[in-house]
FINUTOR-767193 format. One record per atom (N, C-alpha, C, O): atom name; residue in one letter; x, z, y. Coordinates in steps of 0.02 Angstrom, whole numbers. Atoms other than C-alpha are relative to their C-alpha. Layout:
// FINUTOR-767193
NODE  atom  res    east      up   north
NODE    CA    A       X       Z       Y
...
This chain:
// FINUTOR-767193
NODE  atom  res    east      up   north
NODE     N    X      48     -47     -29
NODE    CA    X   -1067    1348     298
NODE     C    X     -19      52     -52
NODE     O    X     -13      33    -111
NODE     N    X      14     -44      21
NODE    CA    X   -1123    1511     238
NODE     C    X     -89      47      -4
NODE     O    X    -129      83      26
NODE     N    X      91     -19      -5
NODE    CA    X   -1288    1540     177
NODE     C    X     -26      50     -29
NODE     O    X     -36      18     -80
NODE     N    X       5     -71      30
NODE    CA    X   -1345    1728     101
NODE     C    X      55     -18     -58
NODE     O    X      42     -39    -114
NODE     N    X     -62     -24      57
NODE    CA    X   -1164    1750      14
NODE     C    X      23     -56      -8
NODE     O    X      81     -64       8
NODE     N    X     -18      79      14
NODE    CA    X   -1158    1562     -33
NODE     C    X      47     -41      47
NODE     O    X      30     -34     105
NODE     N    X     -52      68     -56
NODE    CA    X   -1016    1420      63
NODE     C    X     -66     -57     -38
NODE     O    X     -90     -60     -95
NODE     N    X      40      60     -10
NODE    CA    X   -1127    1282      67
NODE     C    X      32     -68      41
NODE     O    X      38     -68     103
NODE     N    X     -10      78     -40
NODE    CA    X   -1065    1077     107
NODE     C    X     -74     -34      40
NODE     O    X    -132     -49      23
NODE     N    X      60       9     -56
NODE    CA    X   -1161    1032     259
NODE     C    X      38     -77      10
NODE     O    X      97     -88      -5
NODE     N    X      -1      67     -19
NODE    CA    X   -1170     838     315
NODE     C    X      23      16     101
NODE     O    X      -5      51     143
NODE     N    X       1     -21     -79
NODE    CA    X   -1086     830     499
NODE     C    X      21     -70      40
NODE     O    X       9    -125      15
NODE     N    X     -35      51     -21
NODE    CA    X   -1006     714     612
NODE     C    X      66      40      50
NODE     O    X      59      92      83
NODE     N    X     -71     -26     -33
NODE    CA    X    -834     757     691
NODE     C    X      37     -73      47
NODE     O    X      21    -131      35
NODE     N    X     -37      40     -32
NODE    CA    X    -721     659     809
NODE     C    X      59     -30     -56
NODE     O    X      69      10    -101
NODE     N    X     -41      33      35
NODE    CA    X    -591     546     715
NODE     C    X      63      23      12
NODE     O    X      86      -3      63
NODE     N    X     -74     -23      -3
NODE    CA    X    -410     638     698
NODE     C    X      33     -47       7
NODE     O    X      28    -105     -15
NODE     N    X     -62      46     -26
NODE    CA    X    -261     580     777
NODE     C    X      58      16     -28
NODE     O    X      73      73     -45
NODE     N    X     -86     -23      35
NODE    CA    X     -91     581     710
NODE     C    X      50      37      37
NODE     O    X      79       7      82
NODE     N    X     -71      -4     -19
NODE    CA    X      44     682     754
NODE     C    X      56      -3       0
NODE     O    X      58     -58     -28
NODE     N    X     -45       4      13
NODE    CA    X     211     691     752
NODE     C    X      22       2     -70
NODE     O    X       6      52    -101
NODE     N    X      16     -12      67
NODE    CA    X     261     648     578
NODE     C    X     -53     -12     -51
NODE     O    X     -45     -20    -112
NODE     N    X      64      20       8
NODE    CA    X     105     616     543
NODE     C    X     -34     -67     -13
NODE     O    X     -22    -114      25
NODE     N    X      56      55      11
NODE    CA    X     -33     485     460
NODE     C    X     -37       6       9
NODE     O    X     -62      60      -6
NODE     N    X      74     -16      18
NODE    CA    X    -192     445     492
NODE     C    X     -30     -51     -61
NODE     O    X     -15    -111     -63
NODE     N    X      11      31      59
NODE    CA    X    -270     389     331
NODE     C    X     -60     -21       4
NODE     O    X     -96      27      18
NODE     N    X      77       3      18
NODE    CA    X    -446     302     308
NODE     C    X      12      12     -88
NODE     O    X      47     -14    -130
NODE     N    X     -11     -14      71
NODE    CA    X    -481     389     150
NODE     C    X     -78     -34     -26
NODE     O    X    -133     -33       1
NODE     N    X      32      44      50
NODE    CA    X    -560     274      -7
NODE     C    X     -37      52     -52
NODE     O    X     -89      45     -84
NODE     N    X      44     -50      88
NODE    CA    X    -590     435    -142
NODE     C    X      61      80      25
NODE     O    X     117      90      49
NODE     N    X     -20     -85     -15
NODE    CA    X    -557     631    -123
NODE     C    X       5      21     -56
NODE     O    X     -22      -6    -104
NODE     N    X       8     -33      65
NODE    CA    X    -515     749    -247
NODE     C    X     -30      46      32
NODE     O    X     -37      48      93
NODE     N    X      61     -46      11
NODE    CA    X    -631     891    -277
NODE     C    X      29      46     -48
NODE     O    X      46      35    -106
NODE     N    X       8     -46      44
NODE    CA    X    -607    1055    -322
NODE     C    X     -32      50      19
NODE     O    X     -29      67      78
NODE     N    X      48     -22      -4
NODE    CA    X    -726    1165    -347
NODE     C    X       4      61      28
NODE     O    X     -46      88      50
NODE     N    X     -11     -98     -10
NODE    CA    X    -671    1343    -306
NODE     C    X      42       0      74
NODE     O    X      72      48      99
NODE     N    X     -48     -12     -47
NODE    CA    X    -589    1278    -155
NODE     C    X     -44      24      76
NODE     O    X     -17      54     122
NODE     N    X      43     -34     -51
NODE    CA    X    -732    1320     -30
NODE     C    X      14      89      16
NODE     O    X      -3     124      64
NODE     N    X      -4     -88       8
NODE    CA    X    -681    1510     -78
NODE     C    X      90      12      25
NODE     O    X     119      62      46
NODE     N    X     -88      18     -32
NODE    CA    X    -487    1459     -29
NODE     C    X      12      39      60
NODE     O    X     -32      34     102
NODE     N    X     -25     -45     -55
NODE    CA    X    -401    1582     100
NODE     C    X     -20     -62      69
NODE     O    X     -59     -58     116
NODE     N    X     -33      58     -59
NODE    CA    X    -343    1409     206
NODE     C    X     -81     -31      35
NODE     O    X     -97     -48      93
NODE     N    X      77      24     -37
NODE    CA    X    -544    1356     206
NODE     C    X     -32      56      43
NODE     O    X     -64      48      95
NODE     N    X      60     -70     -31
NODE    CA    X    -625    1525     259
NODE     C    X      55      29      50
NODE     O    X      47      90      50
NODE     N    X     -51     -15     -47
NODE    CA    X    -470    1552     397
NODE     C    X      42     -38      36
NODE     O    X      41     -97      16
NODE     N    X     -45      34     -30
NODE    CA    X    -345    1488     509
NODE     C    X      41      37      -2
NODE     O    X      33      98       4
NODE     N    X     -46      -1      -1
NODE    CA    X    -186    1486     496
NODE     C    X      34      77      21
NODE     O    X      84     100      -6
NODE     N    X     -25     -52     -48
NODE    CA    X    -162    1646     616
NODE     C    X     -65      53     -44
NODE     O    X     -70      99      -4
NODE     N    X      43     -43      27
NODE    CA    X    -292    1749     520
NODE     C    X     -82       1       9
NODE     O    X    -116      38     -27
NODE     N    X      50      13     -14
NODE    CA    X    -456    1695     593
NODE     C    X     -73       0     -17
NODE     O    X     -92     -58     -13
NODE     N    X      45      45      43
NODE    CA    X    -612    1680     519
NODE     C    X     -20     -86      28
NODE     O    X     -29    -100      87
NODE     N    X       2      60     -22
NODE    CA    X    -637    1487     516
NODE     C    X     -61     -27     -13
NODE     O    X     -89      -6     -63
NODE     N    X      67      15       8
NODE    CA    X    -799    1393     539
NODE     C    X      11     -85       5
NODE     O    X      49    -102      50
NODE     N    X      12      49      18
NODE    CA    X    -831    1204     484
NODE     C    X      58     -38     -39
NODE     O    X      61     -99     -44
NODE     N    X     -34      54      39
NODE    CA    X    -688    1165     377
NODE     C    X     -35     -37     -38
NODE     O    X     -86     -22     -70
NODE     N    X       0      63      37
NODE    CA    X    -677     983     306
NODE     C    X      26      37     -74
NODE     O    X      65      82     -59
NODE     N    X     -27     -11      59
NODE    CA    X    -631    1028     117
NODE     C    X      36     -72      -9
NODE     O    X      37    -120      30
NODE     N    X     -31      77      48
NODE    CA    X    -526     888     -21
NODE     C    X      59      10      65
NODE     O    X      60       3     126
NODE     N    X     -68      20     -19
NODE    CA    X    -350     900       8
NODE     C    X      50     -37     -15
NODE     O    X     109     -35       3
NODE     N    X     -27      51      63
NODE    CA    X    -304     772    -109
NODE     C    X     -27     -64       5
NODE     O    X     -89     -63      -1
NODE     N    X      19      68     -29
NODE    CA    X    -327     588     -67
NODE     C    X      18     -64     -24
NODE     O    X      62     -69     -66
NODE     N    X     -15      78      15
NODE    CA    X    -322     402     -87
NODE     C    X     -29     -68      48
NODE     O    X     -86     -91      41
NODE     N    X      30      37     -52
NODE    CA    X    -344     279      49
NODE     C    X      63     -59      31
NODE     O    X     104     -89      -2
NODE     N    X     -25      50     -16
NODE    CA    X    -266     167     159
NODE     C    X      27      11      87
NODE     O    X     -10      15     136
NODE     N    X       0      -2     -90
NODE    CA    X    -159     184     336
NODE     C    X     -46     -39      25
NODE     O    X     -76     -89       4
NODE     N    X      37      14     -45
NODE    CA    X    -242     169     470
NODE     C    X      60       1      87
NODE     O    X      77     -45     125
NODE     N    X     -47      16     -52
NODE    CA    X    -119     233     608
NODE     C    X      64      58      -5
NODE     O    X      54     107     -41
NODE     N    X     -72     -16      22
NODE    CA    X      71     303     612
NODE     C    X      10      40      65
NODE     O    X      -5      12     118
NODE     N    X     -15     -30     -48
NODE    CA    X     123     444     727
NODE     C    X      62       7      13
NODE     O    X      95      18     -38
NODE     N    X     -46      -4     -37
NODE    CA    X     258     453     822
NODE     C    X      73       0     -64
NODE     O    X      52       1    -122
NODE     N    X     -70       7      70
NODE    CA    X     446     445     691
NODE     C    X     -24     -17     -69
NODE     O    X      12     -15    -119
NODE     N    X     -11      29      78
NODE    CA    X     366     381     544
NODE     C    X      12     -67       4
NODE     O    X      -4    -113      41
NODE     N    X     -28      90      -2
NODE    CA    X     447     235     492
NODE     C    X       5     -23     -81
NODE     O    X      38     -74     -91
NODE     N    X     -19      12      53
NODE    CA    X     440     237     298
NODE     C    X     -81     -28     -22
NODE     O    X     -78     -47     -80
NODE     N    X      68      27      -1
NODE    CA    X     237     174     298
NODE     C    X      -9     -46      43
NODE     O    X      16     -45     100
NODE     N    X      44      50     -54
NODE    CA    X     150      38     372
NODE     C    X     -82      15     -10
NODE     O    X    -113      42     -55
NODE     N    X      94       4      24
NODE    CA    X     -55       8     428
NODE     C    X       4     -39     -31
NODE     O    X      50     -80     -39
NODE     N    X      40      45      64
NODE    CA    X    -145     -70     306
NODE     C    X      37      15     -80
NODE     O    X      33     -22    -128
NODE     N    X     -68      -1      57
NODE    CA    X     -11       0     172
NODE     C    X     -71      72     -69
NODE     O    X     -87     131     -61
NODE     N    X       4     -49      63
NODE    CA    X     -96      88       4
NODE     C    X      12      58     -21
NODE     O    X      38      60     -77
NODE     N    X     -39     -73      27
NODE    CA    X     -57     282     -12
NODE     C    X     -39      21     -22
NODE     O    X     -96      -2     -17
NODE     N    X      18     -62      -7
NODE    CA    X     -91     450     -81
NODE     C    X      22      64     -10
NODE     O    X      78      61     -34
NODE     N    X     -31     -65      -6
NODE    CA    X     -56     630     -79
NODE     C    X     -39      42      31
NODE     O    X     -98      26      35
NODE     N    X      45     -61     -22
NODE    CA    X    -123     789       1
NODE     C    X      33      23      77
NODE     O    X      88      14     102
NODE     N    X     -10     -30     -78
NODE    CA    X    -125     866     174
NODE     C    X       3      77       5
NODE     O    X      -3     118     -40
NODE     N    X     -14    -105     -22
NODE    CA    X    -100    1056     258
NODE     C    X     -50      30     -41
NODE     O    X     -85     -13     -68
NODE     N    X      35     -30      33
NODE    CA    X    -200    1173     170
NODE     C    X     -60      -2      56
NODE     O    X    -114     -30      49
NODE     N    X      37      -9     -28
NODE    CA    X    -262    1234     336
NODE     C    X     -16     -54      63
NODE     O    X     -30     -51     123
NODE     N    X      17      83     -62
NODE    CA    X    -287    1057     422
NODE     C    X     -80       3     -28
NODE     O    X    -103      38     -73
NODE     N    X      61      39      32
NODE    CA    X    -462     972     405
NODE     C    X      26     -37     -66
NODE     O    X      84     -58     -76
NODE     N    X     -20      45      76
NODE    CA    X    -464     886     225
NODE     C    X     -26     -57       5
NODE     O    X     -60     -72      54
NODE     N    X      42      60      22
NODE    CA    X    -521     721     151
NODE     C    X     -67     -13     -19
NODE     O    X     -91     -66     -39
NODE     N    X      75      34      33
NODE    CA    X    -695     741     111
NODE     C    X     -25     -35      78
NODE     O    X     -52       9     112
NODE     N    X       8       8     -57
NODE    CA    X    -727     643     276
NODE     C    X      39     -87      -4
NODE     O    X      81    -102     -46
NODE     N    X     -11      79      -8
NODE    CA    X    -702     432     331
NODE     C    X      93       4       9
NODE     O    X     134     -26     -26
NODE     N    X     -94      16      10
NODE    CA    X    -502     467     389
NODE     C    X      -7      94      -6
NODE     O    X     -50     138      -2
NODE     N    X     -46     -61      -1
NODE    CA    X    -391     616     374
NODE     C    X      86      12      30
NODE     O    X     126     -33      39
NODE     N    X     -79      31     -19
NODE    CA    X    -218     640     430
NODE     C    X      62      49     -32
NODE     O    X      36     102     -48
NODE     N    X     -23     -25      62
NODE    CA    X     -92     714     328
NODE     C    X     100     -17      18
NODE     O    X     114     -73      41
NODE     N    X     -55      -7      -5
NODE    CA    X     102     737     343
NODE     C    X      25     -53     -22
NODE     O    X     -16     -68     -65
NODE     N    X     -24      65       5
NODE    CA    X     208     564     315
NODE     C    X      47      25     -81
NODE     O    X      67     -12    -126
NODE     N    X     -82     -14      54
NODE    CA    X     342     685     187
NODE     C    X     -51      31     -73
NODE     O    X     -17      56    -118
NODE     N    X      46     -18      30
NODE    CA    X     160     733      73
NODE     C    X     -31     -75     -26
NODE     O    X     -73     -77     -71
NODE     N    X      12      91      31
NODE    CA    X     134     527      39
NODE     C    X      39     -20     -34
NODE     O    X      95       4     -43
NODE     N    X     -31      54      61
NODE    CA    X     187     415     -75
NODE     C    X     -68     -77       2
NODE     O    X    -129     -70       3
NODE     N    X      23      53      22
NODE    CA    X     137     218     -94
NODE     C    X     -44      17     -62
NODE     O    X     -16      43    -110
NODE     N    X      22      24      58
NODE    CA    X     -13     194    -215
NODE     C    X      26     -38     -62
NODE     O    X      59     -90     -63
NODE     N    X     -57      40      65
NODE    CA    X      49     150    -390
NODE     C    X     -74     -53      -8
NODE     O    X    -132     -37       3
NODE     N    X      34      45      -1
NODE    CA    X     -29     -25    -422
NODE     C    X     -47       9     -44
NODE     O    X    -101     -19     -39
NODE     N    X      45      -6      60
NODE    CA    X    -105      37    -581
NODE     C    X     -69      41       8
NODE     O    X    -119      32     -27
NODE     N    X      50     -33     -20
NODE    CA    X    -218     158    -498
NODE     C    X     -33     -29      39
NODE     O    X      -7     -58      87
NODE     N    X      55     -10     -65
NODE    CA    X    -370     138    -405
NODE     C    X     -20      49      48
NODE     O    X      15      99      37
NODE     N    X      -1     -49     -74
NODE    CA    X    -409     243    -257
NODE     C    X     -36      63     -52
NODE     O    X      -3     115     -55
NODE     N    X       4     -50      21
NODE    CA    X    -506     353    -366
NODE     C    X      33      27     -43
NODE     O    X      23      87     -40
NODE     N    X     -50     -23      38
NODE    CA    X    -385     389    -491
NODE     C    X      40      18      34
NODE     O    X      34      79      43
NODE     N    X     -50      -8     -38
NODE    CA    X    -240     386    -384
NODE     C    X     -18      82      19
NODE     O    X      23     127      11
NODE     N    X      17     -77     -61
NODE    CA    X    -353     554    -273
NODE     C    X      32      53     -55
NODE     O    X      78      90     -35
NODE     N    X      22     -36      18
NODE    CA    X    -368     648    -421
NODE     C    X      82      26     -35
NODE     O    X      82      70     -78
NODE     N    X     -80      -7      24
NODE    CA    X    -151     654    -461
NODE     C    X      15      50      44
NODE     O    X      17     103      13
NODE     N    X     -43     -54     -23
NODE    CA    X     -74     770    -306
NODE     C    X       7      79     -17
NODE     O    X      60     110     -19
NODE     N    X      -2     -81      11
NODE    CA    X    -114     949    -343
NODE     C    X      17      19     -74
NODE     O    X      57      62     -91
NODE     N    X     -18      -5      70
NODE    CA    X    -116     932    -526
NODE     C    X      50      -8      -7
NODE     O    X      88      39     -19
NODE     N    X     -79      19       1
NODE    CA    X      32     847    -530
NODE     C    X      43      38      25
NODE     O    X      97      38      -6
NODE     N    X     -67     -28     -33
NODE    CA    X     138     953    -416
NODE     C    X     -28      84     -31
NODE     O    X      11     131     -23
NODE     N    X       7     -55      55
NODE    CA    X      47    1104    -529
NODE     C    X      37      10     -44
NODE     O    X      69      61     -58
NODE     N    X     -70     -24      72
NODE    CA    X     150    1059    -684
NODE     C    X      53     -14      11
NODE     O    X      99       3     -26
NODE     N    X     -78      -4      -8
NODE    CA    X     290    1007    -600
NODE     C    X      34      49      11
NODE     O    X      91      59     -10
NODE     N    X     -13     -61     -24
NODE    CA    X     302    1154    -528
NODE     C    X      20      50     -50
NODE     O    X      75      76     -60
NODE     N    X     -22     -49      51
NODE    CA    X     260    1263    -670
NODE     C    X      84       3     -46
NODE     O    X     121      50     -58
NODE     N    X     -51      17      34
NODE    CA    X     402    1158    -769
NODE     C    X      46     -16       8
NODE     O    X      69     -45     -42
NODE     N    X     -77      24     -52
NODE    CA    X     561    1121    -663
NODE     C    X       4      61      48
NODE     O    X      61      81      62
NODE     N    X     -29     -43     -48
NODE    CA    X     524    1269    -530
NODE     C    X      14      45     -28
NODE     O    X      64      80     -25
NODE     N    X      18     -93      13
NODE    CA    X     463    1409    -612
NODE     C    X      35      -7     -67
NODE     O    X      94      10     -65
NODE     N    X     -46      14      82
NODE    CA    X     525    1372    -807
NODE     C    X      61     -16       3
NODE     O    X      96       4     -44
NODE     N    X     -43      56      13
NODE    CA    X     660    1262    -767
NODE     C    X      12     -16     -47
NODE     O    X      59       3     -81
NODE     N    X     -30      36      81
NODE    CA    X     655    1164    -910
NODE     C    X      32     -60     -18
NODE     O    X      22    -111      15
NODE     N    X     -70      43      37
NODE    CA    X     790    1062   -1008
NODE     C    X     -17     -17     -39
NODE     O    X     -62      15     -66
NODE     N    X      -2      62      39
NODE    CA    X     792     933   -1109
NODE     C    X      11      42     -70
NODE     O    X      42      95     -69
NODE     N    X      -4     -34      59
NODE    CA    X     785     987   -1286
NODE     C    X     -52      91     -13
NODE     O    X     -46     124     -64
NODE     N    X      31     -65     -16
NODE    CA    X     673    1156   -1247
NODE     C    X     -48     -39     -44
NODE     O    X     -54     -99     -55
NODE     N    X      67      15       8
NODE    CA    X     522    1160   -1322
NODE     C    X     -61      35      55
NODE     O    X     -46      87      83
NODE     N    X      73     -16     -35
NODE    CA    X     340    1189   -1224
NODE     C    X     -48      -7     -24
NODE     O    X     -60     -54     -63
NODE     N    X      65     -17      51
NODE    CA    X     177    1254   -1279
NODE     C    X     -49      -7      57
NODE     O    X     -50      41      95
NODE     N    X      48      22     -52
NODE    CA    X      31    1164   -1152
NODE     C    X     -70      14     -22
NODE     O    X     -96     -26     -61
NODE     N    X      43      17       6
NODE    CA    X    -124    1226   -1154
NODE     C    X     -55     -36      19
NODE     O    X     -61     -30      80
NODE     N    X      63      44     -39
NODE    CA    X    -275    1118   -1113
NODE     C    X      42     -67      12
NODE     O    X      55     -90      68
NODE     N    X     -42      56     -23
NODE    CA    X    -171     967   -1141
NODE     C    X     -45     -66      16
NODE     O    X     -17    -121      17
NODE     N    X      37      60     -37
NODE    CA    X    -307     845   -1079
NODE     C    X     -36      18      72
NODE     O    X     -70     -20     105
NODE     N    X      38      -7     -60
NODE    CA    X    -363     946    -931
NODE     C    X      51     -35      58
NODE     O    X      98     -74      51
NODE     N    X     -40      31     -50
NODE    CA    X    -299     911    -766
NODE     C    X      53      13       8
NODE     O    X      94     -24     -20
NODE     N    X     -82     -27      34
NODE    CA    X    -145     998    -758
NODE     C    X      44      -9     -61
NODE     O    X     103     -26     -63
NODE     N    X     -34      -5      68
NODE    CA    X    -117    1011    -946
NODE     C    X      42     -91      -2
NODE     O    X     101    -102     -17
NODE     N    X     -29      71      27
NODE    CA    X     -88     806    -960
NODE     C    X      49     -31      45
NODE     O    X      75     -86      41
NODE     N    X     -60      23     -42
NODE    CA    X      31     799    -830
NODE     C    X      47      64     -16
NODE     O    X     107      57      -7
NODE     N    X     -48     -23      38
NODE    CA    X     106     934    -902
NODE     C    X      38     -27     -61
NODE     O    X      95      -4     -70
NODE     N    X       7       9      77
NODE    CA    X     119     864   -1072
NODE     C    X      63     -83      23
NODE     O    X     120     -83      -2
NODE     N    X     -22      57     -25
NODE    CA    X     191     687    -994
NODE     C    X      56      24      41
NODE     O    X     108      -5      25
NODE     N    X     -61     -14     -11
NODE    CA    X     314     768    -894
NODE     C    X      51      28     -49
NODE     O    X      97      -1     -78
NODE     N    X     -38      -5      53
NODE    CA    X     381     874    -997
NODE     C    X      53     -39     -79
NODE     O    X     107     -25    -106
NODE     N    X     -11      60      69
NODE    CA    X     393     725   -1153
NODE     C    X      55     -49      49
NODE     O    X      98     -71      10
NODE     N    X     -29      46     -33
NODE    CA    X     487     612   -1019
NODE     C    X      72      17      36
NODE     O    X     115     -21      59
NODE     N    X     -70     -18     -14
NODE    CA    X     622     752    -974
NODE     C    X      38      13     -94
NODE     O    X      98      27     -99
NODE     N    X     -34     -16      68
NODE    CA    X     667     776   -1172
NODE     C    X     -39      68     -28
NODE     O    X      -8     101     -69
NODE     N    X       6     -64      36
NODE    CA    X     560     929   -1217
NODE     C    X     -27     -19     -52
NODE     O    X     -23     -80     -58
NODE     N    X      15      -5      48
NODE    CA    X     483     950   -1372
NODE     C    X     -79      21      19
NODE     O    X     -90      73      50
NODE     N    X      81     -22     -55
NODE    CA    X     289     965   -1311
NODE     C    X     -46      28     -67
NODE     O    X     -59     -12    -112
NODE     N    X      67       4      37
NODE    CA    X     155    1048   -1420
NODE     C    X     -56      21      28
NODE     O    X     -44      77      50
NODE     N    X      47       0     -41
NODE    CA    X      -9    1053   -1339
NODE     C    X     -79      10     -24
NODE     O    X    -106     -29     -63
NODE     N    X      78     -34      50
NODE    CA    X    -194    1146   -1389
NODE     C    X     -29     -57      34
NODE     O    X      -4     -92      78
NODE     N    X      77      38     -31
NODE    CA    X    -359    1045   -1353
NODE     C    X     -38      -1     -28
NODE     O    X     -37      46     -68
NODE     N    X      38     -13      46
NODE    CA    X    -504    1008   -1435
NODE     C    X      27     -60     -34
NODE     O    X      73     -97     -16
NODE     N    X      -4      58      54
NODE    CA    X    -518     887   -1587
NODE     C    X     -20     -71      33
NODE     O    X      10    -124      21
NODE     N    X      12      69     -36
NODE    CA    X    -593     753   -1483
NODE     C    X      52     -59      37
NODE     O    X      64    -119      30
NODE     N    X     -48      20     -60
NODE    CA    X    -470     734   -1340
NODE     C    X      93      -1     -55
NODE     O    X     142     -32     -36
NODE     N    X     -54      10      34
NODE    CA    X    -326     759   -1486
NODE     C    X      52     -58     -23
NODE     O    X     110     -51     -39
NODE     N    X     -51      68      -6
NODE    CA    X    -261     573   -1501
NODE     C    X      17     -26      78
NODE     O    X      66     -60      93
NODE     N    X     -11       8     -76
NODE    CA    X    -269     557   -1316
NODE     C    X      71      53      10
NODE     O    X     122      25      29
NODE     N    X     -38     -53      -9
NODE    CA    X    -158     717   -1307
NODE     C    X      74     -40     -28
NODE     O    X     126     -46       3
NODE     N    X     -58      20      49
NODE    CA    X     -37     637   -1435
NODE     C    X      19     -72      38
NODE     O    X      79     -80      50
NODE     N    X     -17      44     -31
NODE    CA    X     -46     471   -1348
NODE     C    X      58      12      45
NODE     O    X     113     -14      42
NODE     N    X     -43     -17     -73
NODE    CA    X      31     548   -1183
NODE     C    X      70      37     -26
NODE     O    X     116      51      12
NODE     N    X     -88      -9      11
NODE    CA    X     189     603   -1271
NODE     C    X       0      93     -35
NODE     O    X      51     127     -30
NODE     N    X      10     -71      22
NODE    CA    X     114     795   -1363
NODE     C    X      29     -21     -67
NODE     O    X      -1     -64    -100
NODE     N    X     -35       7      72
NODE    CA    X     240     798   -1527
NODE     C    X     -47      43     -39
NODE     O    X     -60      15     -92
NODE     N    X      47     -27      36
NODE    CA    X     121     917   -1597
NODE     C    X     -59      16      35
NODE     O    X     -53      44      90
NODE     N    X      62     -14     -27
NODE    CA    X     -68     929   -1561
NODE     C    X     -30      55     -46
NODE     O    X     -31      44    -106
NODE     N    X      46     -39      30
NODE    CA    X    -171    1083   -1612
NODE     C    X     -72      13      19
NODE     O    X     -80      58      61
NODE     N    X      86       0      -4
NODE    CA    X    -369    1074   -1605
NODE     C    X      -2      91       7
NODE     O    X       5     117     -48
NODE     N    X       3     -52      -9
NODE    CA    X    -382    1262   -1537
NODE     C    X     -67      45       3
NODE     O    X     -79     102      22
NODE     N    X      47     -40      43
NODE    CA    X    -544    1281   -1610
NODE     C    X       3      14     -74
NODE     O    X     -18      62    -105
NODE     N    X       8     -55      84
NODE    CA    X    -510    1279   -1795
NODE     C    X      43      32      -4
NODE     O    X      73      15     -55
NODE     N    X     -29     -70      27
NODE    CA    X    -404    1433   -1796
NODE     C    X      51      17      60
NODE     O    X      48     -21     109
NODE     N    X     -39     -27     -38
NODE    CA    X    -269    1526   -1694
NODE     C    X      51     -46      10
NODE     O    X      68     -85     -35
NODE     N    X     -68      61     -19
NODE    CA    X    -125    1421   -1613
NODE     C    X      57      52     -30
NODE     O    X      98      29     -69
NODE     N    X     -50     -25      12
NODE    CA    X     -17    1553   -1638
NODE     C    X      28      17     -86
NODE     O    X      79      48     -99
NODE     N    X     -27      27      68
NODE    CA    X       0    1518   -1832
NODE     C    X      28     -70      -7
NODE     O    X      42     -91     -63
NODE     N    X     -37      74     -22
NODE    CA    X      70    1357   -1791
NODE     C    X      36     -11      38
NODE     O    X      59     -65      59
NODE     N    X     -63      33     -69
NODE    CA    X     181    1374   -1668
NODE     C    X      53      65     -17
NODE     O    X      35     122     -32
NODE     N    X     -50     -46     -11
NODE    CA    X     331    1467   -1670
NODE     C    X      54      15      50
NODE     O    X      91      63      42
């Protein structure tokens, strides 16, 4: 909702989505959250150009089937997933959601529902950046900044796991964490310029 200039999250109640073709319906356990997404084309419109009024936000999820629409056959109910849904669907901040069957993946055992939420967008951020848009090869080197933010550490971990050579800014704090996840060189990008250190 829109209150002098402001999107504002309003408390509502909605009917419970059904699956379609292709389609899950998920009871979702934990949402991801991002902040700037209230200002998102896909929230403030439909699909066809619209202005749109009561999108659900959180397109990023972690929950548990509930029910299977019509040709999926690679999930079961009661089965552990997560992943993200249409931009311009209703989202996850809400009890279920329903979400494309080829946008899932099985929960990894190691995660909990809230961990698990907070992997799809990030994740398919640096993959993206680093296999679509870069295509990068084994032996390359890569320069990550913000290698503990959300993106950056799935940058930093992919990259280290195809053969690159990773060096990655952050602060001094988060710097053995950085190095943990597979950063061959860490630079604290407050005491001084990265770009004397990197070549």
């Amino acid at each position: 909702m829109e209150s002098a200039g402001r999107l504002e999250l309003q408390p509502g109640m909605v009917e419970r989505p059904a699956p379609a073709e292709g389609e899950l319906l998920i009871q979702v356990h934990a949402a991801g959250v991002t902040h700037t997404e209230l200002r998102w084309y896909p929230t403030t419109h439909t699909v066809s150009g619209e202005a749109r009024r009561g999108a659900i936000p959180g397109h990023e999820f972690s929950g548990v089937v509930t029910e299977l629409g019509s040709g999926v056959v690679d999930f079961g109910a009661g089965q552990a997933v997560y992943g993200m849904n249409d931009w311009f669907q209703q989202g996850a901040t809400a009890e279920y959601c329903v979400a494309p069957a080829t946008s899932i993946a099985a929960k990894p055992a190691s995660l909990n529902h809230q961990q698990a939420a907070t992997v799809p967008i990030a994740a398919l951020t640096a993959w993206q950046g680093l296999f679509v848009r870069a295509q990068l090869q084994p032996g390359q080197r890569v320069l990550v900044h913000g290698g503990a933010g959300a993106v950056g550490l799935f940058a930093v971990q992919l990259a280290h796991r195809h053969g690159a050579h990773v060096t990655a800014t952050t602060s001094a704090a988060t710097m053995p964490f950085v190095q943990s996840i597979g950063a061959d060189v860490v630079i604290d990008y407050r005491a001084g310029d990265f770009r004397q250190q990197v070549r």
